[in-house]
Phi, psi and omega in degrees: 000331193281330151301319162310328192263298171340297209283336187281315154349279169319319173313304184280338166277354171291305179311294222292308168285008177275326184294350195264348207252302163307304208274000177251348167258005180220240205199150223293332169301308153312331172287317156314295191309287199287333186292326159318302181289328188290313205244289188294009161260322145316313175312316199270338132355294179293304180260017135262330165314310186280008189251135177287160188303299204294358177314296194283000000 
C-alpha cells in the first residue's frame, strides 16, 4: 500500500504544475476544474480503496 501512496505523490507533483500551467493560460476555473479532476478524484479513489467492503 505504501507503494500506491509514493506512486500517487509523484502523480500529484506531476499533475499540480501542470493544472497550474492550464490555469495561467486560460483561467483560474479552469484549472480548478483539471486539478479536480486529475488530482482529487484519484484521492478519493485512492482512499476509498483502503475501506473494507463491510465499513460503508
Amino acid at each position: 500500500m505504501a507503494l500506491i501512496h509514493m506512486a500517487f505523490l509523484f502523480y500529484a507533483a506531476l499533475m499540480a504544475p501542470l493544472c497550474v500551467k492550464v490555469a495561467d493560460a486560460s483561467s483560474w476555473k479552469i484549472g480548478w476544474t483539471m486539478a479536480t479532476a486529475l488530482v482529487f478524484f484519484p484521492l478519493a479513489l485512492l482512499i476509498a480503496s483502503g475501506i473494507p467492503p463491510g465499513d460503508v
